[in-house]
C-alpha positions as CSV (number, residue, x, y, z in Angstrom):
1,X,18.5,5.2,9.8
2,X,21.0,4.1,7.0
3,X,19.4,4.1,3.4
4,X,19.8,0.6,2.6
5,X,17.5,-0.1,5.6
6,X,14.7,2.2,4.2
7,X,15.1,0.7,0.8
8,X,14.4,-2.6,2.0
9,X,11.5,-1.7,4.4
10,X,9.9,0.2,0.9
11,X,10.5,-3.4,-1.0
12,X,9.3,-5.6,1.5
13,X,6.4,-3.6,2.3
14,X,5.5,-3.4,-1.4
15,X,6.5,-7.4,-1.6
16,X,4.0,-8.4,1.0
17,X,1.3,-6.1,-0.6
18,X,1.5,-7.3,-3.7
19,X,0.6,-11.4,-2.4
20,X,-2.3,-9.3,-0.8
21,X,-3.2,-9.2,-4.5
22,X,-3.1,-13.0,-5.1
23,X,-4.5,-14.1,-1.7
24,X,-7.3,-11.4,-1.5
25,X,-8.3,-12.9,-5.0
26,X,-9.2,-16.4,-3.2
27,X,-10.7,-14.6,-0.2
28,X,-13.1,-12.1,-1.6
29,X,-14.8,-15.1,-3.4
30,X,-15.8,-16.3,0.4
31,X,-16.2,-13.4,2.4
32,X,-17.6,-9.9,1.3
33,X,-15.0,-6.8,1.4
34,X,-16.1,-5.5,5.0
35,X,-15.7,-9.0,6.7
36,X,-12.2,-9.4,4.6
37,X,-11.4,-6.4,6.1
38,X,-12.5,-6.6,9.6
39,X,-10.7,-10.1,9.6
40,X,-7.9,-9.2,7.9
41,X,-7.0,-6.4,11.1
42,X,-8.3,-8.4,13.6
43,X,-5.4,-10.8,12.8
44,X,-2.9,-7.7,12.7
45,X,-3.8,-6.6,16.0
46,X,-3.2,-9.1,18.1
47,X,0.2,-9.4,16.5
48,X,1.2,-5.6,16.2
49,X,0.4,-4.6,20.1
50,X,3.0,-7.4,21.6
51,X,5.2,-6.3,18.8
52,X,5.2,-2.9,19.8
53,X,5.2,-3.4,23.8
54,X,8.1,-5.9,23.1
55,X,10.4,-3.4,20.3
56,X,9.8,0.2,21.1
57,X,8.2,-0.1,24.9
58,X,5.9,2.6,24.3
59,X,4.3,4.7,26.9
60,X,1.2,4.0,25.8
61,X,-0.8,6.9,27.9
62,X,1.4,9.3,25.4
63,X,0.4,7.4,22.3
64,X,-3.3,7.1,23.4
65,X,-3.3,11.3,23.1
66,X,-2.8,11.0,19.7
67,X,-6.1,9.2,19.3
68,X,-7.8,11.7,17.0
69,X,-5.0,11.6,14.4
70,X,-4.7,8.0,14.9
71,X,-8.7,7.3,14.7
72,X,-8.2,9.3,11.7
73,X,-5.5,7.0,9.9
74,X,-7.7,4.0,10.9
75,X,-10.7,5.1,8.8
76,X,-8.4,6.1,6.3
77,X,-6.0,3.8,5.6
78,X,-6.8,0.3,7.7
79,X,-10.7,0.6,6.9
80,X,-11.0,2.5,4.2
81,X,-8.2,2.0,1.7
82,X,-8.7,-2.1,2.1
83,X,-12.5,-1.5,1.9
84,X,-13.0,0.0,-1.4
85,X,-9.9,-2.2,-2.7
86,X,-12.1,-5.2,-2.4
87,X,-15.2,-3.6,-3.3
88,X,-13.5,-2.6,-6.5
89,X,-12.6,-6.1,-7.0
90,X,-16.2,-7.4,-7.3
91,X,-17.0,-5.3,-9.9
92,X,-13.8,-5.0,-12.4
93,X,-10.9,-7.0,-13.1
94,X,-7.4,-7.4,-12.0
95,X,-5.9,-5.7,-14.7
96,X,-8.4,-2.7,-14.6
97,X,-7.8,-2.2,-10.9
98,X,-3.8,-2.4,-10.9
99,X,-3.9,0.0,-14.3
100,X,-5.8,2.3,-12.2
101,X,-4.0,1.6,-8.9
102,X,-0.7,2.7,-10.5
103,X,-1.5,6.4,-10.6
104,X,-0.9,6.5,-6.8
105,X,2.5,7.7,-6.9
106,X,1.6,10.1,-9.1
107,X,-1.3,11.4,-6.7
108,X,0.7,11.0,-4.1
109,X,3.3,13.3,-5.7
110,X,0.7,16.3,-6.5
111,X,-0.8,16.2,-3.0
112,X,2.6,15.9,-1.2
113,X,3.3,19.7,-3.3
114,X,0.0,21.0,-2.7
115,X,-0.1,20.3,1.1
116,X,3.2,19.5,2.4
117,X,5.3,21.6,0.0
118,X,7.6,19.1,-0.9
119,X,9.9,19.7,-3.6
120,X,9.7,17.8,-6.6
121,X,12.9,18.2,-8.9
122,X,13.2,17.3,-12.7
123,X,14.9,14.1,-11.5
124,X,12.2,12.9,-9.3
125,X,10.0,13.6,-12.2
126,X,12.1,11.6,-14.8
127,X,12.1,8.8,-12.0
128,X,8.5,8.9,-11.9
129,X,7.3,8.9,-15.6
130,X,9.9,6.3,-15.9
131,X,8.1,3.7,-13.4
132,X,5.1,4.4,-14.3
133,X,6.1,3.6,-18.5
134,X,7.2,0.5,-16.7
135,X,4.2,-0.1,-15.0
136,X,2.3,0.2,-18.2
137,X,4.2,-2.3,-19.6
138,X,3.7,-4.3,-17.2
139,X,-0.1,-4.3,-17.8
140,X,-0.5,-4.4,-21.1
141,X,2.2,-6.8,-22.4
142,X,4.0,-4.4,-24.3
143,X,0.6,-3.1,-26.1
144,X,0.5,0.3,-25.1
145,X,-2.9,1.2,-27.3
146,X,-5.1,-1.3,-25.3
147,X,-5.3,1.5,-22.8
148,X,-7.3,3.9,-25.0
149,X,-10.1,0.8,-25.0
150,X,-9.8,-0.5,-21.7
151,X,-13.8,0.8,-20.1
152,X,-14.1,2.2,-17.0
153,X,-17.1,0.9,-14.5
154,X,-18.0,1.3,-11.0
155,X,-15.4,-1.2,-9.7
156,X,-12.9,1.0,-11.8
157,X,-14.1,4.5,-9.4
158,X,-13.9,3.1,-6.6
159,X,-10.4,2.1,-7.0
160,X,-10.2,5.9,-7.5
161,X,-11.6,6.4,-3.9
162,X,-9.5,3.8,-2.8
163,X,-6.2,5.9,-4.1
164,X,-7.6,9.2,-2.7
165,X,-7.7,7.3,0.7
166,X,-4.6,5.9,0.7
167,X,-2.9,9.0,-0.6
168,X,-4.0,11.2,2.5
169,X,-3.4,8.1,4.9
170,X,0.0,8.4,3.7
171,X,0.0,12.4,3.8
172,X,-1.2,12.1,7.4
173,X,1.2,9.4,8.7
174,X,3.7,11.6,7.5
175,X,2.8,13.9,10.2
176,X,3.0,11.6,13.3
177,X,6.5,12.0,14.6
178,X,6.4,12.0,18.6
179,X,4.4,8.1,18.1
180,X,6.6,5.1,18.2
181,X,5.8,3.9,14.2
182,X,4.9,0.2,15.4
183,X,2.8,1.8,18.4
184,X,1.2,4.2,16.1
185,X,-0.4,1.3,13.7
186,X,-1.4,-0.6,16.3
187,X,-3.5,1.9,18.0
188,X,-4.5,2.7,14.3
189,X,-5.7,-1.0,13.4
190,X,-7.8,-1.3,17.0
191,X,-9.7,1.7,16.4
192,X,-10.7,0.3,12.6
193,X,-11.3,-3.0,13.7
194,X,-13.7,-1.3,16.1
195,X,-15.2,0.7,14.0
196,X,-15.6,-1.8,11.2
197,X,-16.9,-4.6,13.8
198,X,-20.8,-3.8,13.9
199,X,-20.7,-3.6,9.9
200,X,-18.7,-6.7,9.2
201,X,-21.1,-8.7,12.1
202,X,-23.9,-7.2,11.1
203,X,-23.2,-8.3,7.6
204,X,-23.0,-12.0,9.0
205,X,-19.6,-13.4,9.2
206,X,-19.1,-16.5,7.2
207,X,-17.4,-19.2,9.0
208,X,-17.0,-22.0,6.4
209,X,-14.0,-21.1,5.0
210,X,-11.9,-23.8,2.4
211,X,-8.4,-24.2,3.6
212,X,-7.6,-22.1,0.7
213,X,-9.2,-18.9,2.1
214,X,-8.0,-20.1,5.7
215,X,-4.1,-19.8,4.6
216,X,-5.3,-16.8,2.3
217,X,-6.3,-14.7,5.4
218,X,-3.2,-15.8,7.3
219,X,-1.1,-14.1,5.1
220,X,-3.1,-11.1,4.8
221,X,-3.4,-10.8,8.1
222,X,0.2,-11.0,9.1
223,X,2.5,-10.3,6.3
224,X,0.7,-7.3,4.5
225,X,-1.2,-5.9,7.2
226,X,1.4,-6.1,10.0
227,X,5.0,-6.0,8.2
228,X,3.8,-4.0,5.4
229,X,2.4,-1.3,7.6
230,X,5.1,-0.9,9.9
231,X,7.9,-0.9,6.9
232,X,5.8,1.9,5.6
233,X,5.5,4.1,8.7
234,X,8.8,3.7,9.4
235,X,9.9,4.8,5.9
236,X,7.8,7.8,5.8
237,X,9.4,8.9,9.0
238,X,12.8,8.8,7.1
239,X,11.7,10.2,3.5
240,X,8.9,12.8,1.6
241,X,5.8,10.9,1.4
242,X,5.9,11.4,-2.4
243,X,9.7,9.0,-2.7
244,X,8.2,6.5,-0.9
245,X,4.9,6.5,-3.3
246,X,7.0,6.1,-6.4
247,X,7.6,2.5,-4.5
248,X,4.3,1.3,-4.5
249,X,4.7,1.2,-8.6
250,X,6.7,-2.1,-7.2
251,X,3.3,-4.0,-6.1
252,X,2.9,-4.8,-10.2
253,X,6.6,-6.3,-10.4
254,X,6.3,-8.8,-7.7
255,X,2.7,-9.7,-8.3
256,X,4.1,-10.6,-12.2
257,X,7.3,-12.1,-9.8
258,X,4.6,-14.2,-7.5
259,X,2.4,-15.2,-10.4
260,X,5.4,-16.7,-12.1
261,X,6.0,-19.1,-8.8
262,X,2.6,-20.2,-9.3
263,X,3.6,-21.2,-12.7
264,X,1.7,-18.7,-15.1
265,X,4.6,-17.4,-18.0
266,X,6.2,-13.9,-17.7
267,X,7.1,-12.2,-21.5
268,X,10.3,-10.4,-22.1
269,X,8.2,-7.0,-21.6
270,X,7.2,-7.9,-18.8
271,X,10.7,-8.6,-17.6
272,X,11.7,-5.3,-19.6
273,X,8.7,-3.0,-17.7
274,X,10.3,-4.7,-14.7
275,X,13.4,-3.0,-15.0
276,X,12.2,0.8,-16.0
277,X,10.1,0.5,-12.6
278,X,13.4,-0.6,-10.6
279,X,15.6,2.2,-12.5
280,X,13.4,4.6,-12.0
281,X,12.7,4.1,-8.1
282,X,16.3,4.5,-8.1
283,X,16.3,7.8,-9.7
284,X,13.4,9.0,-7.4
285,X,15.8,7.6,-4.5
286,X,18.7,9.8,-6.4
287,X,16.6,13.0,-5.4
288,X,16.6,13.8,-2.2
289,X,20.5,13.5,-2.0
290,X,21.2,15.8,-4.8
291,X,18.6,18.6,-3.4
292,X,20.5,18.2,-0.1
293,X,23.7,18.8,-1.9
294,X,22.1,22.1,-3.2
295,X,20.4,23.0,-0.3
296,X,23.9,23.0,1.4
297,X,25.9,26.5,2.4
C-alpha cells in the first residue's frame, strides 16, 4: 500500500476520533459509559459486517478461528478502551483527560520495544518529544507551568487504564495478519457488544434521548467506531505500532480544529502547538525509511 494512503487512513482515523470527543461530551450527560458504549458498537456492527462481506469477501469460517485473539481485542480495545474513556469523563475534565491521554504514543512506544522489539531511532525520538511539546501546547495555551498544578483524581487514573488498554489493543492488532482488517473488527465489535450487552441492559437503557444525543450517537457510531477502526487496523498492518501511536497526538489538533467550527476562538499557540504535532509526525514517518536505507546490503 502506497504511503500516502496510510497517512490519510492515520488522519482520518485520528479526525473522526477526535469529534468522538465533542459528541461523547453531549452523550455521556444522557446515558452512563457502559450503555454509551454498548450503543455506540451496536451501531458499528451492523455497518462493519456488510462492509466486510461486500470489500474483502472474507471466508468467514477462517476468521471465526481467530476468535480467541479477536475476543481478546474486543475486551480490550471496543469495550474496554471506550469504557474507562467515559468513565474518566464523569469524574475530571476535558483538559485533564486529553493532557493525560497524550502520553499514549509515548506508551505505546516503550511497549512496542519491550515486546515487539521494534526499533526506535534518535529520529523517531526527536519526532516524538516534538508532538508531544506540541500537544502540550495545545492544552495549556502556551502556559507550560499550569502542568505542575493541574491535580490528579480518580477520573484522571482511569484515563491511565484506558491508555494501558488501548496500548496492548494496538500491540495485539499488530499481530493479526492472516484476518481480512475490516473482517477482523467486525468479529471484534460483535463479541464486545455481546459481552457488554447484560451490563449495559442490566444497567437500564435510557430511551429518551434529545435530538442532540440522537445525532451525537450517530456519529459515534459510524464515523469513529467504524471508519476510525478500520483506518487503524489497516495502518498497523502497514507500519510498527509505535509510528502509528505518534498519530493519535493528532486527536488534540482537530478537536481545537472542530471546536473552532462550533465557533469557540483558537490562539496563535494553539495554531503554533498545531504545527510541532504535524512536523513531528512527519519526522516519526521519516523513520522507518531511513532505517530501511541502513538496514540495506
Amino acid at each position: 500500500m502506497k504511503k500516502s494512503y496510510i497517512l490519510l487512513f492515520l488522519i482520518l482515523a485520528n479526525l473522526f476520533w477526535a469529534g468522538n470527543y465533542i459528541f461523547g461530551k453531549f452523550v455521556v450527560a444522557e446515558l452512563s459509559p457502559i450503555q454509551l458504549t454498548f450503543t455506540r458498537w451496536l451501531i458499528a456492527a451492523i455497518f462493519l459486517f456488510p462492509l466486510a462481506h461486500w470489500i474483502e469477501k472474507p471466508d468467514w469460517k477462517s476468521v471465526w478461528k481467530e476468535w480467541k485473539v479477536l475476543s481478546l481485542m474486543g475486551m480490550l480495545g471496543i469495550i474496554g478502551y471506550n469504557f474507562f474513556l467515559y468513565w474518566a469523563l464523569t469524574y475530571t475534565t476535558s483538559m485533564n483527560a486529553a493532557l493525560v491521554n497524550s502520553i499514549t504514543p509515548a506508551v505505546i512506544v516503550l511497549f512496542s520495544f519491550l515486546f515487539l522489539k521494534e526499533h526506535i531511532s534518535f529520529l523517531h525520538v526527536i519526532g516524538l518529544i516534538l508532538s508531544l511539546f506540541g500537544v502540550l501546547l495545545v492544552l495549556t495555551n502556551g502556559h507550560l507551568q499550569t502542568i505542575f498544578h493541574l491535580t490528579f483524581n480518580s477520573g484522571d487514573l482511569l484515563m491511565i487504564l484506558a491508555i494501558l488498554v488501548w496500548t496492548f489493543y494496538s500491540l495485539i492488532a499488530k499481530k493479526i495478519k492472516n484476518v481480512p482488517a475490516i473482517s477482523a473488527t467486525a468479529v471484534s465489535v460483535l463479541i464486545g457488544v455481546v459481552l457488554a450487552a447484560p451490563f449495559a441492559i442490566g444497567s437500564g437503557l435510557n430511551l429518551d434521548l434529545s435530538n442532540q444525543a440522537m445525532v451525537g450517537i450517530l456519529y459515534i457510531g459510524i464515523f469513529p467506531s467504524v471508519c476510525s477502526f478500520i483506518f487503524w487496523n489497516i495502518s498497523l498492518r502497514h507500519i510498527d505500532a509505535s509510528q502509528a501511536g505518534v498519530y493519535l497526538n493528532l486527536i488534540v489538533v482537530f478537536t481545537a480544529m472542530l471546536s473552532l467550527i462550533l465557533g469557540q476562538k483558537i490562539t496563535v499557540v494553539q495554531s503554533l502547538g498545531g504545527l510541532l504535532v504535524f512536523s513531528g509526525v512527519y519526522l516519526t514517518t521519516k523513520k522507518k525509511k531511513d532505517s530501511k536505507a541502513m538496514a540495506s546490503p
